[in-house]
DRENPA-3360 file (N, C-alpha, C; in nm, 2 decimals, always signed):
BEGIN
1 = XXXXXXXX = +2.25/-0.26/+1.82/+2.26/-0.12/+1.86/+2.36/-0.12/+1.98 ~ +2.37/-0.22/+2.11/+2.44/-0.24/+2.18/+2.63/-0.23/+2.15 ~ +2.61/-0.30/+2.02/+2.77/-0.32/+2.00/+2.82/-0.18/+1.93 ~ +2.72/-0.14/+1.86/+2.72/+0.01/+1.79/+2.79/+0.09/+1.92 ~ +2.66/+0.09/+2.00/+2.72/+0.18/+2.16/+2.86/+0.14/+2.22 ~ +2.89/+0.01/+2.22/+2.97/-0.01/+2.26/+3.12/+0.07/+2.17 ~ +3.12/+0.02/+2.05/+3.25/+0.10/+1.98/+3.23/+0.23/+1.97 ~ +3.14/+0.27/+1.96/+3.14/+0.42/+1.96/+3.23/+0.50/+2.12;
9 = XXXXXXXX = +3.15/+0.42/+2.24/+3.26/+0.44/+2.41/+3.42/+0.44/+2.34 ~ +3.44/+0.31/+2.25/+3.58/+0.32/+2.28/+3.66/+0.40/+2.15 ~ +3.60/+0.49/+2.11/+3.61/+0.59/+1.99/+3.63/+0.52/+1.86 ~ +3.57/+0.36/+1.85/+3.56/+0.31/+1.71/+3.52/+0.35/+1.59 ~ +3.48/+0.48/+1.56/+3.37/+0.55/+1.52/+3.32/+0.45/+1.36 ~ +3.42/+0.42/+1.32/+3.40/+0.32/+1.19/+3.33/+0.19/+1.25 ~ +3.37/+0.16/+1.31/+3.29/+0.01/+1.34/+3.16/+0.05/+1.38 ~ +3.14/+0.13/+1.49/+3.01/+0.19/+1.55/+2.95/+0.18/+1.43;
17 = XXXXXXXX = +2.94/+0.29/+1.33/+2.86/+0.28/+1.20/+2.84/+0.21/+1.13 ~ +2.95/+0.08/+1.11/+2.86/+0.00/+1.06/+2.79/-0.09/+1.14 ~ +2.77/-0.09/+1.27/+2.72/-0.17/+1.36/+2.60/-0.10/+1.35 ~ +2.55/+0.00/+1.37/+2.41/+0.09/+1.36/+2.34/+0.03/+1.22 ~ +2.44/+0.06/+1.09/+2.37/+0.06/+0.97/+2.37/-0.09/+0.94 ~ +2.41/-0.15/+1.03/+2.35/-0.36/+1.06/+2.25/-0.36/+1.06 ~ +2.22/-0.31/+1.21/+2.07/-0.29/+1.29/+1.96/-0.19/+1.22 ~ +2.00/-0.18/+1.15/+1.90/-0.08/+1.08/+1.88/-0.20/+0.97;
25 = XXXXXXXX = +1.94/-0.21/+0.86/+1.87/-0.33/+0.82/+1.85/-0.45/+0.83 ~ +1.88/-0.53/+0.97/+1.77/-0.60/+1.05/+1.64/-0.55/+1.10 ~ +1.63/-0.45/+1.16/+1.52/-0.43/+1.16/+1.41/-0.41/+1.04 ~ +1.50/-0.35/+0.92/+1.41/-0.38/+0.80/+1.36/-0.53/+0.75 ~ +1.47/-0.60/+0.78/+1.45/-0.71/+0.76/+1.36/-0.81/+0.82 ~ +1.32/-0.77/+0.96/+1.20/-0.78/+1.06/+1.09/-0.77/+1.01 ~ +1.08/-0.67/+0.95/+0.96/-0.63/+0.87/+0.84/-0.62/+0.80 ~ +0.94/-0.73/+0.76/+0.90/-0.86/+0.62/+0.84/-0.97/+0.66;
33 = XXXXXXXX = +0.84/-1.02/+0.78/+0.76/-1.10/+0.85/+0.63/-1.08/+0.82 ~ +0.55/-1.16/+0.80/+0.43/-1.17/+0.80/+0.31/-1.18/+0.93 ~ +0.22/-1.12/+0.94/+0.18/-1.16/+1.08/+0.21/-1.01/+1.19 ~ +0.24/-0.94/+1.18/+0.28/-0.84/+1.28/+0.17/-0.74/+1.30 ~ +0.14/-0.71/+1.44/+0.09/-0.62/+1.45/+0.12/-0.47/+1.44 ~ +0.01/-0.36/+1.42/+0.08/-0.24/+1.35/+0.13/-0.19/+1.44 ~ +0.10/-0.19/+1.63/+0.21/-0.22/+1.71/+0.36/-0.25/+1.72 ~ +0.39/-0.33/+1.67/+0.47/-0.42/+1.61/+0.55/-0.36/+1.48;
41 = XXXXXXXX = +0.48/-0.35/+1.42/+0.49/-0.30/+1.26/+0.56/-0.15/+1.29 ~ +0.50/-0.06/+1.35/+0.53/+0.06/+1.39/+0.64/+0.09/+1.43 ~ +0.68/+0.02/+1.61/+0.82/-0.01/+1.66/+0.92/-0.07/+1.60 ~ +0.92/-0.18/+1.49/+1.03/-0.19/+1.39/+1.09/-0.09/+1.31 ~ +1.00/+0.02/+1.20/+1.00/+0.12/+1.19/+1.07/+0.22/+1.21 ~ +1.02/+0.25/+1.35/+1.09/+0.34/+1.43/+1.23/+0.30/+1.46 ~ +1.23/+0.20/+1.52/+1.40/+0.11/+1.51/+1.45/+0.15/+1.41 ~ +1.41/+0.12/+1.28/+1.46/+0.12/+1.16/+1.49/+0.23/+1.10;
49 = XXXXXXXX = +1.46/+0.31/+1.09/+1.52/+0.46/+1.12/+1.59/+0.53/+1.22 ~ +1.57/+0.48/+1.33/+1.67/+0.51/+1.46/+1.79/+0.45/+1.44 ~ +1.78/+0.38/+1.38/+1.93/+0.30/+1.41/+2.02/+0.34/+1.30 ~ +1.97/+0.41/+1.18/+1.99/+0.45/+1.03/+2.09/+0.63/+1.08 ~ +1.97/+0.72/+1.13/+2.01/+0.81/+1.18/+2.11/+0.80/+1.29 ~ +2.13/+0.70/+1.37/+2.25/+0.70/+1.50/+2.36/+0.72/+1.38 ~ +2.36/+0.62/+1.29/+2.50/+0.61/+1.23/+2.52/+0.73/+1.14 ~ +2.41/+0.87/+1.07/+2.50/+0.94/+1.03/+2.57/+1.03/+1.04;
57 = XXXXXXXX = +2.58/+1.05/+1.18/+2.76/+1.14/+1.23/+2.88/+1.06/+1.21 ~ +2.87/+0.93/+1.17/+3.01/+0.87/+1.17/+3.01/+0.80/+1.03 ~ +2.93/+0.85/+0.96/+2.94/+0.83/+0.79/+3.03/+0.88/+0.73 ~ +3.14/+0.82/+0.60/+3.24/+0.93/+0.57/+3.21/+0.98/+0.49 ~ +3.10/+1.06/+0.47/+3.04/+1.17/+0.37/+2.99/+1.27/+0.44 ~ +2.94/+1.35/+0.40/+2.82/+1.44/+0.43/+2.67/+1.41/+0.37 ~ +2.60/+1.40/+0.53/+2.44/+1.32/+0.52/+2.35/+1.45/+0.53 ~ +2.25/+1.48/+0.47/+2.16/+1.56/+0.48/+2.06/+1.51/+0.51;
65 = XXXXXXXX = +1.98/+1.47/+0.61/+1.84/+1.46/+0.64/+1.76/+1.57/+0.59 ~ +1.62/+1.50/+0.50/+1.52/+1.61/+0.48/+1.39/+1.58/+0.53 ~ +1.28/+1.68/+0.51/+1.16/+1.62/+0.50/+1.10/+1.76/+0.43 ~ +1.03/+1.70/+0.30/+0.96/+1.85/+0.24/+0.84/+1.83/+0.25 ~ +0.73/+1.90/+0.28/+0.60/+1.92/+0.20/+0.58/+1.97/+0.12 ~ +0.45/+1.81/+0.08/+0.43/+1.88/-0.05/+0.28/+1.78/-0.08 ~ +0.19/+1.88/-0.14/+0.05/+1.86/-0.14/+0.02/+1.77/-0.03 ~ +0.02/+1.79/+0.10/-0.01/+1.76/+0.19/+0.05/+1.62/+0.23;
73 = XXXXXXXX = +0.16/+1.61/+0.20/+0.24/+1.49/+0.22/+0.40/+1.52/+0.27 ~ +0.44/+1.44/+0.35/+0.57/+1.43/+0.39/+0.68/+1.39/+0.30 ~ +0.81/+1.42/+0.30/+0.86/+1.36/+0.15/+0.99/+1.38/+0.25 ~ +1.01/+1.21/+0.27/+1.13/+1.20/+0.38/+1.29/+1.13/+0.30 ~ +1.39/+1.21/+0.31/+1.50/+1.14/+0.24/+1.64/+1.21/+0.29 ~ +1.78/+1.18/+0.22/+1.84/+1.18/+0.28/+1.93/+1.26/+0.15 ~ +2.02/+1.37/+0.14/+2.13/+1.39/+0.05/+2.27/+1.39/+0.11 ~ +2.30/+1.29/+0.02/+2.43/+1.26/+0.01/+2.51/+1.29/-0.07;
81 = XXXXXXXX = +2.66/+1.36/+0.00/+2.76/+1.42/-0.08/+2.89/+1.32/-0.09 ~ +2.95/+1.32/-0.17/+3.07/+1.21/-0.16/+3.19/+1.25/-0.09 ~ +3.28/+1.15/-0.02/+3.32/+1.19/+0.10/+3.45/+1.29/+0.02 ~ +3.48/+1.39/+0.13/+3.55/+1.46/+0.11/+3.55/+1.57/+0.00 ~ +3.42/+1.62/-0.14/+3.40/+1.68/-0.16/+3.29/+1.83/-0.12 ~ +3.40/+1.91/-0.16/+3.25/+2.04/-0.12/+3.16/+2.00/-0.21 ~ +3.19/+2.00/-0.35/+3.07/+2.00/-0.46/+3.06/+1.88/-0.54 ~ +2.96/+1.88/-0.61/+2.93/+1.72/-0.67/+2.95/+1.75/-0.81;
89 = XXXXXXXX = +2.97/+1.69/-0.89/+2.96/+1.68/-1.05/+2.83/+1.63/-1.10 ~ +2.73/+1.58/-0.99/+2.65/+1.52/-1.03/+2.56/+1.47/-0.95 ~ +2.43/+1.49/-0.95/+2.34/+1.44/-0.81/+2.23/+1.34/-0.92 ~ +2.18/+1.23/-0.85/+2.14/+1.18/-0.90/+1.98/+1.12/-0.80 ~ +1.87/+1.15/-0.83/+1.74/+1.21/-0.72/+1.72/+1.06/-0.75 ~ +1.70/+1.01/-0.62/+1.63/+0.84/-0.60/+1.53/+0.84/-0.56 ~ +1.41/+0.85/-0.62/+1.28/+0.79/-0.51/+1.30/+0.65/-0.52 ~ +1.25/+0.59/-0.41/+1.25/+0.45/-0.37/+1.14/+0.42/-0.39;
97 = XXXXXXXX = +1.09/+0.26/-0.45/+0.97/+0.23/-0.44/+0.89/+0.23/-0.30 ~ +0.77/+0.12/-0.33/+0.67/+0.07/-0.25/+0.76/-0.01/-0.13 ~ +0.86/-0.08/-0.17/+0.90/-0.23/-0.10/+1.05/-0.15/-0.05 ~ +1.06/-0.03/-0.01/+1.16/-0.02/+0.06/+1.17/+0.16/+0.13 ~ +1.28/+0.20/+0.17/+1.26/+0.29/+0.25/+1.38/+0.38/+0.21 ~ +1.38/+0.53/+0.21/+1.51/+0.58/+0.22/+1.61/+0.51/+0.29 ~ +1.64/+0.44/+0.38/+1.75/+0.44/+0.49/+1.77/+0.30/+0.44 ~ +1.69/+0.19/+0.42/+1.71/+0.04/+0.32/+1.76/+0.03/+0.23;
105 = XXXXXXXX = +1.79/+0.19/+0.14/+1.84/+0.20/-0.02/+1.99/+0.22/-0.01 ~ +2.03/+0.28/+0.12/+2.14/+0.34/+0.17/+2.26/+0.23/+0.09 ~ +2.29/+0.11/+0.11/+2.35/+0.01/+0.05/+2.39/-0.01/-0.09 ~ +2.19/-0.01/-0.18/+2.22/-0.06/-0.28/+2.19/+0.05/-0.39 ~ +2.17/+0.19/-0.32/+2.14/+0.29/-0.43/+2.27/+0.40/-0.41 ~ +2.29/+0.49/-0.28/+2.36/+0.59/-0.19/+2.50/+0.51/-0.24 ~ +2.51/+0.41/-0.19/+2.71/+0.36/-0.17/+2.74/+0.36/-0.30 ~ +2.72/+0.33/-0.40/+2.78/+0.31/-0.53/+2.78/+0.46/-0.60;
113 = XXXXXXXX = +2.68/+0.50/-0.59/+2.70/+0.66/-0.65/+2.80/+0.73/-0.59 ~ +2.80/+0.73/-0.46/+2.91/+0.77/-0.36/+3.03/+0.74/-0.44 ~ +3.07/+0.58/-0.47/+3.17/+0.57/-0.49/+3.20/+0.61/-0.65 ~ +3.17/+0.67/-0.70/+3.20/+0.72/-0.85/+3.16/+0.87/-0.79 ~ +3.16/+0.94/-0.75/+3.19/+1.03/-0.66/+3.08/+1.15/-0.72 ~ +2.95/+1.05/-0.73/+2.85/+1.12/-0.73/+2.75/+1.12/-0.61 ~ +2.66/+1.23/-0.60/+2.59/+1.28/-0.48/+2.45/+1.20/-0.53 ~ +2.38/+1.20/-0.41/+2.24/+1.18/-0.43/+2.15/+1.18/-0.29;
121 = XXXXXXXX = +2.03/+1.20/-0.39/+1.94/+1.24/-0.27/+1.83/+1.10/-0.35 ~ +1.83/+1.02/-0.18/+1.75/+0.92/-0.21/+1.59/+0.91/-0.10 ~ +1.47/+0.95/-0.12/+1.36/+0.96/-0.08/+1.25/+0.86/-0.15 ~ +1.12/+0.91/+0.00/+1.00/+0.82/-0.05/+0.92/+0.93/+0.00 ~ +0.75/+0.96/-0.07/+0.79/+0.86/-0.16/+0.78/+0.89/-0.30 ~ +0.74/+0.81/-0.41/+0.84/+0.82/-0.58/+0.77/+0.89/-0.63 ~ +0.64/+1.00/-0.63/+0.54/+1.02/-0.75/+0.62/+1.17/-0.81 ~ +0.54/+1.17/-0.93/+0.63/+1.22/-1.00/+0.62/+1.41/-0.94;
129 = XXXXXXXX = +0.52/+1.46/-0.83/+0.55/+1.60/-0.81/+0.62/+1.55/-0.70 ~ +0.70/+1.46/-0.62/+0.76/+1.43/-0.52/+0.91/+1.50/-0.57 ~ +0.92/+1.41/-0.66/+1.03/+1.41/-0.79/+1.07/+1.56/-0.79 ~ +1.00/+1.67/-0.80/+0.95/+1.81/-0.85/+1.01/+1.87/-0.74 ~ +0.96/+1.85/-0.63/+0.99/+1.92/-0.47/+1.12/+1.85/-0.47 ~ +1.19/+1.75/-0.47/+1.28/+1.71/-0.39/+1.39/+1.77/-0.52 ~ +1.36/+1.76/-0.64/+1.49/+1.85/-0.76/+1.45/+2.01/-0.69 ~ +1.37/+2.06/-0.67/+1.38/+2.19/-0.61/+1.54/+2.21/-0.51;
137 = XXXXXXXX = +1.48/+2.12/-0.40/+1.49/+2.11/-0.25/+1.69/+2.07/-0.31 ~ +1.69/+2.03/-0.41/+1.83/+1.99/-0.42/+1.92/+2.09/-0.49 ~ +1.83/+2.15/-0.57/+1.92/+2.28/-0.61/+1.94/+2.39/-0.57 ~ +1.90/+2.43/-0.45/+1.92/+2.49/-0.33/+2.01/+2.47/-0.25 ~ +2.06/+2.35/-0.24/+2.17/+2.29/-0.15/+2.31/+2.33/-0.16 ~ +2.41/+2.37/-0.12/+2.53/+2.43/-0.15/+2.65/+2.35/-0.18 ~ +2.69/+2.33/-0.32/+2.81/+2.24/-0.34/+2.73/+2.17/-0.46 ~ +2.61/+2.16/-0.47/+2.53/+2.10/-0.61/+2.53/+2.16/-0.72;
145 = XXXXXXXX = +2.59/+2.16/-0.81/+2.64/+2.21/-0.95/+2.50/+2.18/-1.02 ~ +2.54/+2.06/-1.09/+2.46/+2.00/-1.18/+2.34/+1.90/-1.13 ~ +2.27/+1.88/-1.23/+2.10/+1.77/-1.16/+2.06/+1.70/-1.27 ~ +2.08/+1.56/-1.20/+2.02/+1.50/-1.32/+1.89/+1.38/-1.26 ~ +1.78/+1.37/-1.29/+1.69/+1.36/-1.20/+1.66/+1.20/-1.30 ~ +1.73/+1.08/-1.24/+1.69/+0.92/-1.28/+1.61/+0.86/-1.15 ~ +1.53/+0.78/-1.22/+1.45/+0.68/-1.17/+1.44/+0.56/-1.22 ~ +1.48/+0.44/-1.20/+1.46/+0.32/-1.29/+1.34/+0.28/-1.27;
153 = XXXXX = +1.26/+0.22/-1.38/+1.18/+0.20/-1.39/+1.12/+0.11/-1.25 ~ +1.23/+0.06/-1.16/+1.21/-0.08/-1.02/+1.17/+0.03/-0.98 ~ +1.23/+0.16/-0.99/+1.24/+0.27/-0.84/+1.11/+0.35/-0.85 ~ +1.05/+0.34/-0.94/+0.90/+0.43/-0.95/+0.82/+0.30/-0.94 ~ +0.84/+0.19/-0.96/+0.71/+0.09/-0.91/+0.66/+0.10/-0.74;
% end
């Protein structure tokens, strides 16, 4: 987070961001550790989302933070548009499993859709009225044409 702050002072804005979205999944990676108290457990967490959101003003896309309710649950994720598009050809709704987090998927779900210059909105957590609220929550969004709502079978476990 330090070196993040640091390039960001000297208007690195690219490196800053990836320096944030480092520390964001080290801290995920902390995580995993066995042994932690929910003390512990908590403040990683919180790191781990803090350091996720520092970096999305210097993302070269457009990041939407959400959170919907719905049957009495929080439904926290993120929609992503591909850089330099108003509108998508295609959004593609990620719930993330049990073993990871909106902001951990950023990498291995968010970047590749991105780069075929499709949108997505990637949340936790997976059930299937989650699913329901967040395809709502996305066709609402301005610049979203079309919806097409995948889950791989890893991403609903």
């Amino acid at each position: 987070m330090r070196r993040g702050d640091a390039e960001l002072e000297s208007d690195h804005f690219a490196d800053a961001c990836r320096s944030y979205l480092m520390a964001s999944q080290y801290y995920w990676l902390a995580l995993s550790e066995t042994g932690l108290g929910m003390a512990e457990r908590r403040r990683l967490e919180d790191a781990h989302v803090g350091a996720f959101r520092t970096a999305l003003p210097s993302l070269p896309h457009a990041t939407t933070p959400f959170v919907l309710e719905a049957d009495d649950a929080a439904i926290a994720g993120y929609l992503f548009m591909p850089a330099g598009r108003r509108r998508a050809a295609l959004t593609v709704l990620w719930p993330v499993g049990s073993g990871a987090t909106a902001e951990s998927s950023y990498w291995q779900i968010a970047t590749p859709l991105l780069d075929t210059d499709t949108a997505c909105a990637v949340f936790a957590p997976n059930t299937e009225h989650s699913v329901r609220a967040v395809a709502r929550w996305v066709r609402q969004q301005p610049g979203v044409d079309h919806l097409l709502e995948a889950a791989s079978a890893s991403a609903t476990q």
